[in-house]
C-alpha positions in Angstrom: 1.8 -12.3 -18.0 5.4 -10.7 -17.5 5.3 -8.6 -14.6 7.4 -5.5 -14.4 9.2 -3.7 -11.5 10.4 -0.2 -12.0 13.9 0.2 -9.9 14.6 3.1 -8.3 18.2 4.5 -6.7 20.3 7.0 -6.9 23.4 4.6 -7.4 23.1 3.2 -11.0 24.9 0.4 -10.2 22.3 -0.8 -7.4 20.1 0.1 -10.1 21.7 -2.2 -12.8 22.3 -5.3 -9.7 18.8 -5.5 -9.1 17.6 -5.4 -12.8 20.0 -8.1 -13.9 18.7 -10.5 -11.1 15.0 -9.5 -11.5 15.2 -10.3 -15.1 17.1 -14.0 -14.3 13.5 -14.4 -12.4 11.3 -13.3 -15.3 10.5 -9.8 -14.7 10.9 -7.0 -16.9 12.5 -4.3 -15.3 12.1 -0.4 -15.4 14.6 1.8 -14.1 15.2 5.8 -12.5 18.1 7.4 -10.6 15.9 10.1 -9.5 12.3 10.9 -8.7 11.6 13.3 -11.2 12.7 9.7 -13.5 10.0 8.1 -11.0 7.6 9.7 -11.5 8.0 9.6 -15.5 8.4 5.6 -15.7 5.4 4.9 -13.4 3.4 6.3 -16.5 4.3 3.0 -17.8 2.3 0.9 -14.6 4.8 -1.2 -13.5 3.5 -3.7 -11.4 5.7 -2.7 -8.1 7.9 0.0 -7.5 10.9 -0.5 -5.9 12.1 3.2 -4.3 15.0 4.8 -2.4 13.9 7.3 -0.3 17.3 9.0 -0.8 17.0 9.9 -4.2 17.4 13.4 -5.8 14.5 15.9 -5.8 11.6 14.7 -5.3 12.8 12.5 -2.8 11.3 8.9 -2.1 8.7 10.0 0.3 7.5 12.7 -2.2 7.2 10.2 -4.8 5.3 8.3 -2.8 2.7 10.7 -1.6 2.3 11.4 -5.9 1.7 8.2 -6.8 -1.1 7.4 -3.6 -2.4 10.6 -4.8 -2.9 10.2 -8.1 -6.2 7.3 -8.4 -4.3 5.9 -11.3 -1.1 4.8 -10.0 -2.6 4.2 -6.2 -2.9 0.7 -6.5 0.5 0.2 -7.6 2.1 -1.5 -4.3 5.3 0.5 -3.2 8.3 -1.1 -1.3 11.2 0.6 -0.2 14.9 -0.2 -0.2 16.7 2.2 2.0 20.1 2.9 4.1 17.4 5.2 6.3 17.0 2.6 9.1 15.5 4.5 12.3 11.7 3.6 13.4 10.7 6.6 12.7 11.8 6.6 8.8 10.1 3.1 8.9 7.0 4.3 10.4 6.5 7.2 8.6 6.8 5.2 4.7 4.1 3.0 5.9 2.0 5.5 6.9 2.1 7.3 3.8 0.8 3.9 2.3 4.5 1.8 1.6 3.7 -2.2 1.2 6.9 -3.0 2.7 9.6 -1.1 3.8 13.4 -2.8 3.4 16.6 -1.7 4.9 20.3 -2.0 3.3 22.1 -3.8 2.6 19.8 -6.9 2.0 21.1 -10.1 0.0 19.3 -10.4 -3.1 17.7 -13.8 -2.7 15.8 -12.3 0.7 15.2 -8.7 -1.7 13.1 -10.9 -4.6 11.2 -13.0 -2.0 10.3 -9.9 -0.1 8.9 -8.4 -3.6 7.5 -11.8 -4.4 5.6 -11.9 -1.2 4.0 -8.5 -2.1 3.0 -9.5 -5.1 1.6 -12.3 -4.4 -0.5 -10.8 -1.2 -2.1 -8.3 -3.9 -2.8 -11.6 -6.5 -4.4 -13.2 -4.0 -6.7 -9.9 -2.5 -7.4 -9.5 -6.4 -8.9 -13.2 -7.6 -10.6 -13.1 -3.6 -12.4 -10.0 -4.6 -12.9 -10.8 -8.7 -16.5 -11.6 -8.4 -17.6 -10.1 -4.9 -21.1 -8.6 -4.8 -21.3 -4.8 -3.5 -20.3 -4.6 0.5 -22.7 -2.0 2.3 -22.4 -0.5 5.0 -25.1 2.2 5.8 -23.8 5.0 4.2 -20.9 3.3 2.7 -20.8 1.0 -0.7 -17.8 -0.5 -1.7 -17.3 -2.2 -5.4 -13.9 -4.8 -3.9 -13.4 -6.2 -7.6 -13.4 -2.1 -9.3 -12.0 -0.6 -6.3 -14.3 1.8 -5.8 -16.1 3.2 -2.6 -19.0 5.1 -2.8 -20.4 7.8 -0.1 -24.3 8.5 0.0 -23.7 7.6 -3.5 -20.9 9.6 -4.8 -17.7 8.1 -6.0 -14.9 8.7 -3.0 -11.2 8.0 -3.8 -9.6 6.0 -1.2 -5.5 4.8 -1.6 -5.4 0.9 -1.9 -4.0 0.8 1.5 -7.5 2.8 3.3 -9.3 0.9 0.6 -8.3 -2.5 1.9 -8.8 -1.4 5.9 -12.4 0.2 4.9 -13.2 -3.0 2.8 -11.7 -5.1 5.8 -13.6 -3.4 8.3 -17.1 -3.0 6.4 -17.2 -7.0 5.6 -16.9 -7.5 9.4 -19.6 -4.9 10.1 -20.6 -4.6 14.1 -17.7 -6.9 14.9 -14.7 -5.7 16.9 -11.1 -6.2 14.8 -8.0 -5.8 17.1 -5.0 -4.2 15.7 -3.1 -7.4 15.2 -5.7 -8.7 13.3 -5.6 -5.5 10.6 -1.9 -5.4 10.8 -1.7 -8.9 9.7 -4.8 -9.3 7.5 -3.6 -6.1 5.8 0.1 -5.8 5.6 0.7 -9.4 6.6 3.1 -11.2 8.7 6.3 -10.5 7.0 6.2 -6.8 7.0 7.1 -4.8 10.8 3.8 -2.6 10.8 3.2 -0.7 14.2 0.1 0.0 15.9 0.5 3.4 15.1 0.6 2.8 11.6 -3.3 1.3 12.0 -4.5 4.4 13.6 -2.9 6.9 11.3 -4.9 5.2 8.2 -7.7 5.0 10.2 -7.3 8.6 10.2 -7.6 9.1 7.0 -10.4 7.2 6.4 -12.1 8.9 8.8 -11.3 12.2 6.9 -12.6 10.7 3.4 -15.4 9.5 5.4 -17.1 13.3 6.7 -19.5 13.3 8.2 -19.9 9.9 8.4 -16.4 9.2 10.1 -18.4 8.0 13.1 -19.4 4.8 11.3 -15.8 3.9 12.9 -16.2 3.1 16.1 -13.0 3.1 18.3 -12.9 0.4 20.9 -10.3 2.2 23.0 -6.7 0.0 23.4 -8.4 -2.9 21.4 -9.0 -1.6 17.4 -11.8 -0.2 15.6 -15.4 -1.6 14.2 -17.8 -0.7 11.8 -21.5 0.5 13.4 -24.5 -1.6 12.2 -26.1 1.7 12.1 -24.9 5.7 12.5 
């Protein structure tokens, strides 16, 4: 099936460069020059977003935060193209839940095997988890192939990026996982993920988690594991 990417930038022509060589690849391509446009076209569930975060009101980020937000666009994997190079813009887009996150310029062979590779990591985590049984973990229940965690049994929304840490961790229940291991099991090896990034997620989880937050163990300046038992 014809996979579509929805293009966002404020520069139409960057807009239009893209489109014309995503489509000499086979994709169908959406496009927006702002995020209030964004947020309009991701209606449609394109099967990546490429984002700006430069763009008029709402800005990239913002855009971001909507669509990890909302449970049906979350699963939609983000990757931004931006002039914004510092670690700290870098940092923060993963940590609000970016797949991948590309600066300018960038030749466009490199730019479609970057999105390719995205695609293809959630593909692959897709078909793995097609047929998976229910993964417990005392108070937790996770459903990999519907994407849904449950908590004491009630239905808990968790972004696809928590969602694939908790379902990470909760397979390897009473094991330690370093934070190289996440960072590359999770992002994978071509995307520049920092520790920090790891721990701010874990966060999060943590959050969705309650009261039962301290089924995360920390394994202080080593990574995190799941308890047998609270």
């Amino acid at each position: 099936m014809q996979k579509t990417v929805l293009v966002v930038d404020d520069e139409r022509d960057i807009v239009d460069l893209i489109g014309y060589n995503l489509k000499k690849e086979g994709y169908a391509v959406l496009g927006a020059l702002d995020g209030k446009g964004a947020l309009e076209e991701v209606k449609h569930r394109p099967n990546l977003i490429l984002l700006d975060i430069m763009i008029p009101e709402p800005n990239g980020l913002e855009v971001l935060k909507e669509i990890k937000s909302n449970p049906d666009t979350a699963k939609i994997p983000v990757v931004f193209l931006t002039a914004k190079g510092t670690d700290i813009d870098e940092v923060l887009g993963l940590e609000l839940g970016a797949d991948d996150y590309i600066i300018k310029p960038i030749s466009i062979p490199k730019l479609i095997a970057r999105i390719k590779h995205v695609l293809r990591r959630y593909e692959v985590q897709d078909q793995r988890y097609k047929h998976s049984a229910i993964i417990k973990a005392g108070a937790i229940e996770i459903n990999p192939s519907q994407h849904i965690v449950w908590i004491d049994g009630k239905e808990v929304f968790f972004p696809r990026k928590e969602f694939n840490i908790l379902l990470y961790l909760c397979e390897r229940a009473g094991h330690l996982v370093n934070r190289e291991t996440l960072l590359n099991d999770v992002w994978g090896t071509e995307v520049r993920v920092v520790e920090r990034t790891v721990d701010v997620h874990i966060r999060k989880i943590r959050e969705r988690l309650g009261p039962h937050a301290v089924y995360i163990e920390t394994v202080k300046g080593v990574g995190y594991k799941i308890r047998v038992s609270q």
